[in-house]
N, C-alpha and C positions, 0 to 999 in steps of 0.2 A: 446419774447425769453424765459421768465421765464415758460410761459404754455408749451411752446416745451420742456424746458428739465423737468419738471414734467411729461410731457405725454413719454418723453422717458426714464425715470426712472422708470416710473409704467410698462411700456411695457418691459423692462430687466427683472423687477421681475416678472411681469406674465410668460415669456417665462423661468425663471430660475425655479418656481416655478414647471412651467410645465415640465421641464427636471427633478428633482428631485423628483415628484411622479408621472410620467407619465412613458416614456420609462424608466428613469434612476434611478427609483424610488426602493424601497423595496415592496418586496410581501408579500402575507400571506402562511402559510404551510397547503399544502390541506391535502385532507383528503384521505389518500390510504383505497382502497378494500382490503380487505383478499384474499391472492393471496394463488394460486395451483399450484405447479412446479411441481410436480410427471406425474408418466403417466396417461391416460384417463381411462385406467382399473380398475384404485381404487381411482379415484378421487371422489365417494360417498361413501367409506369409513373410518371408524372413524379413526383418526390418532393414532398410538401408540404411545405414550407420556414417556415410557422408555427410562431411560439412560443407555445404555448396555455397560460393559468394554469392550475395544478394543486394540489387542495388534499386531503389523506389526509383519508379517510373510508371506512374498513373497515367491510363489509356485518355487519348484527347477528348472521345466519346462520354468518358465519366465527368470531365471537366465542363467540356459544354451545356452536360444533361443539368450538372448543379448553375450554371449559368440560368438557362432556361424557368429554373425554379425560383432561383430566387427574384429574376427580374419578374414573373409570376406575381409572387409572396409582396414585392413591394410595388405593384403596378396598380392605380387604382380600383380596376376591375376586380384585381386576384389580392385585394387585403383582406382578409378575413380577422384581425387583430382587432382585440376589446381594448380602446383606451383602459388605461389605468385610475381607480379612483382618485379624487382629486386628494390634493394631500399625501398622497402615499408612494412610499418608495420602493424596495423590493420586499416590506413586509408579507405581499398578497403573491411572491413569487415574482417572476423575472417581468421589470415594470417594461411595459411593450412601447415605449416611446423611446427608451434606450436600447429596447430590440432593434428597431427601425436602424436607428444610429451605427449600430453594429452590422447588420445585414448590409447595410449601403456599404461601411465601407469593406467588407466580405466582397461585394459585387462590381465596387469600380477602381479600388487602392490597393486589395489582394493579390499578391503575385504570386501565386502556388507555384510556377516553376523556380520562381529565385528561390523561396522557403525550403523546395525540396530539395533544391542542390545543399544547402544548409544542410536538412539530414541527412543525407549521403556522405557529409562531412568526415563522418569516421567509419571504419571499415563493418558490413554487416554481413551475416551469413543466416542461412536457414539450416536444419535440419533435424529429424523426426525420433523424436523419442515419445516411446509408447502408443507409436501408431499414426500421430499428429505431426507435424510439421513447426519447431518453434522455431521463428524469426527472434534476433538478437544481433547487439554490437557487441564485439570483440577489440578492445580498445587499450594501447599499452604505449608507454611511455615512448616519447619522442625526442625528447633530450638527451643532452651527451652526460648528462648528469650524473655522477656514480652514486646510488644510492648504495645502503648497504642490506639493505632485502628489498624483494619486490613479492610482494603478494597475492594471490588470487582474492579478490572481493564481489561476490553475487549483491547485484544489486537489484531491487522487484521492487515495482511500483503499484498501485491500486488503480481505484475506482474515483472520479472517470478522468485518470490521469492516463497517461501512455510512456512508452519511454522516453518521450520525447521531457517529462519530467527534468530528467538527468544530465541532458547537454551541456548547462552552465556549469554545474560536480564536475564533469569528466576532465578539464584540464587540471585542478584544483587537485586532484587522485591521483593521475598519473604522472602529474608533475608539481608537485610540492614543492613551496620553498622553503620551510623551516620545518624539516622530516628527516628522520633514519629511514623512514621506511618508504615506501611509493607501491600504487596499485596495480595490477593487470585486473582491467574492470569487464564481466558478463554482464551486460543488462539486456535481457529477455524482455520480449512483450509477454505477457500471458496469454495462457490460449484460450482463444475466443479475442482477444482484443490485440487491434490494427494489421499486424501483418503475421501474425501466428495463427494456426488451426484453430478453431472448436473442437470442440471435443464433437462426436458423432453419438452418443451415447449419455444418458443421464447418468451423475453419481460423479461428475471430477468436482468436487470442492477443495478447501485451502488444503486440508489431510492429503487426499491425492496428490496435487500439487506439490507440495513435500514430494515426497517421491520421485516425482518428475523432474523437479530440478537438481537433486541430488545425481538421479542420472545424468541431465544435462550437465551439471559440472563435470563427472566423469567421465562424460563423453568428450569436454574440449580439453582433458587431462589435468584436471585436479579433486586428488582425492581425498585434499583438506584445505578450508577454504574460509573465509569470512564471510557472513551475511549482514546487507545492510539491508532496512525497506520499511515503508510507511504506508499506513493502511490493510488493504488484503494483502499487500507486501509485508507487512510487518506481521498480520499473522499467520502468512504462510512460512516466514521467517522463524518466527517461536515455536513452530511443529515439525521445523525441518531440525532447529537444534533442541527439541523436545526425543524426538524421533532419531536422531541419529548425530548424540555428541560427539562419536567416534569420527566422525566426518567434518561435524561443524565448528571451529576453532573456536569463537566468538563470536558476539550476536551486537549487533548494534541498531537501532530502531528510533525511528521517529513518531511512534504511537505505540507507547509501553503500554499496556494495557492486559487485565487477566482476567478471564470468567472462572478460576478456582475458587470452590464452594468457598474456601474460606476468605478469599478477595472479599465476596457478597455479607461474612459477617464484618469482618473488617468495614465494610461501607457503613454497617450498622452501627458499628460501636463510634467510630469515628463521628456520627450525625449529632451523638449524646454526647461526646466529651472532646473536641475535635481539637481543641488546645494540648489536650495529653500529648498527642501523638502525630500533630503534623504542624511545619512551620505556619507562618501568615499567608505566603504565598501559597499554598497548596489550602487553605480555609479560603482564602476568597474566593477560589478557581472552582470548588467543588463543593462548598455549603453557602449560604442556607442547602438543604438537598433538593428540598421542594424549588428553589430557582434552579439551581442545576438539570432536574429532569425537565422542569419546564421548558427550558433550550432545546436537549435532550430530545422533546418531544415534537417541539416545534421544527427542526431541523432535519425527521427522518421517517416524513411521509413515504418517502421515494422506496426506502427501504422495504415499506410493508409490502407496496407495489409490486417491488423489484424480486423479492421471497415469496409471492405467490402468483402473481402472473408478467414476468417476465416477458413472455412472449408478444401478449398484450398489447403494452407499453412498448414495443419494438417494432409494430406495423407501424406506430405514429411519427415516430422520431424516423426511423429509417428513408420515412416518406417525403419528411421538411425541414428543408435546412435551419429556417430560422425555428424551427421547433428543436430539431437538437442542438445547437448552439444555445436557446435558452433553458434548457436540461440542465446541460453539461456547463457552460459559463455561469452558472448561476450559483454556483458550489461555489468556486472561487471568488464570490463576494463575501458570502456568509459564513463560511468554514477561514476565510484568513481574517475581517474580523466582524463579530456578530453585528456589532451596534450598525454595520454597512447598509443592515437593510434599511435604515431610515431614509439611505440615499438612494436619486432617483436616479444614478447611472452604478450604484449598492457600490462608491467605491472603487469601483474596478480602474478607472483612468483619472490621473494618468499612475496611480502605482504598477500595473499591469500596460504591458503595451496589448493591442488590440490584435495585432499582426502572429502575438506570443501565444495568446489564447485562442486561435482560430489556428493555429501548427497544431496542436491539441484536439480542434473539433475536428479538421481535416483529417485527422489519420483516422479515427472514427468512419466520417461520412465516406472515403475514398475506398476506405475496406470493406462497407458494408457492417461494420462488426459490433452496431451499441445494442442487437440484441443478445449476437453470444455473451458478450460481454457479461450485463447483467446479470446474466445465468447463476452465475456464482450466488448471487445473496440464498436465489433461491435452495440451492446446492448446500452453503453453509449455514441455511438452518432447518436443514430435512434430518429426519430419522435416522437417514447414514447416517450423517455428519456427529449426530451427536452420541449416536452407539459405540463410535471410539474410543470415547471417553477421553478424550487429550486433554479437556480443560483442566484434569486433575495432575496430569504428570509436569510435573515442575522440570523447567530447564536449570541443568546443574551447571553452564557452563558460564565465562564470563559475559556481565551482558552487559551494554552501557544505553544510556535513555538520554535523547533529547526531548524536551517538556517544551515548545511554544506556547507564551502563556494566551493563545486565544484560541488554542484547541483544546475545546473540552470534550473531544475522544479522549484524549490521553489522561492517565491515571497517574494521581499520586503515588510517592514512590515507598508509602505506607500501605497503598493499596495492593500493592506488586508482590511486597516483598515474601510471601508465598507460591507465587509464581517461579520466581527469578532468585535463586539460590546460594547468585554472585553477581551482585551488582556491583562494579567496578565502579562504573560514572553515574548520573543522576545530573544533568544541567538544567537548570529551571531558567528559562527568557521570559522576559516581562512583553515582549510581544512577540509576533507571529503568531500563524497563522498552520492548519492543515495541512501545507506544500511544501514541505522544510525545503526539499532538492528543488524547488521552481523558484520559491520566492527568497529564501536564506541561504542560497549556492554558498558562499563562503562561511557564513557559520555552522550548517550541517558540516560542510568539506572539513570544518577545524576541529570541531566534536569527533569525527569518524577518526581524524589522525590522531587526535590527542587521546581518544580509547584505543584505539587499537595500537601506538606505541607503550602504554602503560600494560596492556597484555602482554608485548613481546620482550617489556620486564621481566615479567613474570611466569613465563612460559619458555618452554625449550621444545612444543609438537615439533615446530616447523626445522627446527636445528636437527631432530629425531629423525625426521624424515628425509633430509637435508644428506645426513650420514649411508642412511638405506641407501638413497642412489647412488654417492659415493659407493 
């Protein structure tokens, strides 16, 4: 009896053993090629390595053409809009009686030129790395203020947000008031969305992307750097400090989240005993599971759409305004907080100004750019994407997570902790929403300072490197 349960104890650890560095294991970070996104007619061409100012200034022709359309869209001839069933709010999608509302006032209260001077507000430049052209603000403190460091911080936003996300952050970063530290903030658009290139070629997903911005940062001369970002932001952010912790100081994100095999048992074990191993707050948010995927599932039609035909779904929107605006504005009901869709305007007013979420559809419709954009789903979930293998290689570096409790993207910080190898912070909000940088401007901006001074605790990179140039 004694040799059997030796021999079935060594056989549990063999097979645990093997679950743990075999399928369930952690990887290593391969090594990307230098990648070409431009087109084929200058791809033996030396790159221009300029960074040239850039300042929006939408031709009068693109302003009048969307004029034309929407008075179109709401002219009695040219409605082609299905009432909404009676009773119903934006459960059946964006209810077309508060489209109306919205497109009207899009057509007679909108003033695209005041808005634009708005973004023009802080200083922007373009320029091309790996073939593409990326638009970005370059944005650094204005105060006489003497901090006692100033930091570089990438900041990346998602889907179908733009950089215009960030506006409200940017003073909040650059100029603190209860800080040691202050930011010199990059915030890129992505390529493919608003004023950056597409890619010309299939294959840039978040991996790639990684890459890109690494060089983008050392292209505006930093060779170590902090990343914040939420969404395809946040996991191009965990691939870039997956990918290259020598570079990435710290990672800060507003949709913590992991596909490591062992995240997925974790989800399992957690469904059977979920008291073990996470507070209240993270059991309501993520069990029963069966309601969780139910949202889940309810929530990410767009997606399947968006991962297999992109392009599609880009002849439509590209085509009507009140058709991308109800795409795109229809996120921000249900993603900041679910229960919105009961309402028949889902919410949005007055918490959201109307004028705020059409700066948003605007840089979209003005660039032409909601079919590159989507590109991406398709991109991060092809056969490239997932022959990297990245879901498995853990970032080793500090990371800190804000949790909005009405985004259930975002993963428990039980689900993570195979992922994320140093999690410093963990803050859990009883509300919000998907748009931490839109809708939480000051509590994202407070979480970003409050992690990233307890790194500079704890850390001496930036003193290291501080001394080198010395």
């Amino acid at each position: 009896m004694g040799k059997l349960l030796i021999v079935s104890v060594g056989l549990v650890a063999v097979f645990t053993a093997w679950l743990l560095y075999g399928p369930f294991g952690d990887g290593e970070p391969p090594k990307l090629p230098d990648f070409y996104w431009g087109p084929k007619t200058k791809e033996n061409q030396k790159e221009d390595t300029t960074i040239r100012p850039f300042k929006i200034n939408i031709d009068e022709k693109i302003l009048a053409d969307l004029k034309t359309r929407l008075k179109l869209e709401l002219s009695p001839e040219g409605n082609r809009l299905t009432p909404p069933l009676e009773g119903i709010g934006f459960e059946y999608g964006f209810n077309t009686k508060f489209l109306k509302t919205v497109t009207t006032h899009w057509l007679e209260k909108y003033d695209w030129r005041a808005r634009e001077k708005l973004l023009n507000k802080y200083p922007q430049f373009k320029t091309s790395i790996n073939g593409i052209d990326i638009h970005f603000q370059h944005v650094k403190s204005q105060s006489k203020k003497q901090y006692k460091q100033t930091r570089p911080l990438l900041l990346l936003h998602g889907w179908p947000g733009s950089f215009f996300e960030f506006q409200k952050v940017i003073p909040l970063l650059t100029d603190p008031v209860d800080s040691d530290t202050n930011f010199e903030l990059l915030i890129p658009s992505l390529p493919g969305y608003g004023f950056s290139e597409r890619s010309h070629r299939p294959g840039l997903g978040p991996v790639e992307m990684a890459q890109l911005f690494l060089k983008f940062m050392q292209r505006v001369g930093h060779d170590k750097f902090y990343v914040q970002g939420g969404d395809w932001g946040s996991l191009i952010g965990i691939n870039m400090a997956a990918l290259y912790p020598e570079h990435v100081v710290a990672l800060h994100l507003n949709m913590c989240t992991s596909s490591h095999p062992r995240a997925q048992l974790r989800m399992f074990i957690g469904s059977l005993y979920p008291s073990l191993f996470m507070n209240e707050a993270d059991i309501h948010k993520h069990y029963p599971f069966s309601e969780w995927m139910s949202k889940v599932l309810g929530e990410t039609g767009y997606l399947h759409i968006q991962a297999t035909k992109p392009d599609t779904i880009g002849v439509a929107l590209s085509n009507s305004p009140s058709g991308l605006a109800a795409y795109i504005i229809e996120k921000f009901s249900t993603w900041t907080k679910y229960e919105w869709r009961m309402k028949e305007d889902g919410g949005l007013v007055p918490y959201y100004q109307l004028d705020e979420l059409l700066d948003n559809v605007m840089i979209y419709w003005v660039s032409n750019s909601i079919t590159s954009s989507v590109r991406i789903y398709s991109e991060a979930l092809s056969k490239r994407q997932f022959a990297w293998d990245l879901n498995r290689v853990p970032v080793k570096i500090p990371t800190g997570c804000l949790a909005a409790g009405e985004d259930f993207y975002a993963q428990s910080e039980f689900h993570i902790q195979d992922k994320f190898h140093q999690i410093l912070s963990y803050t859990r909000l009883k509300n919000g929403g998907h748009f931490a940088a839109f809708e939480l401007p000051h509590i994202l901006a407070k979480d970003v300072l409050d992690f990233i001074n307890l790194v500079e605790q704890n850390s001496t990179v930036f003193e290291r490197n501080d001394k080198k140039r010395g």
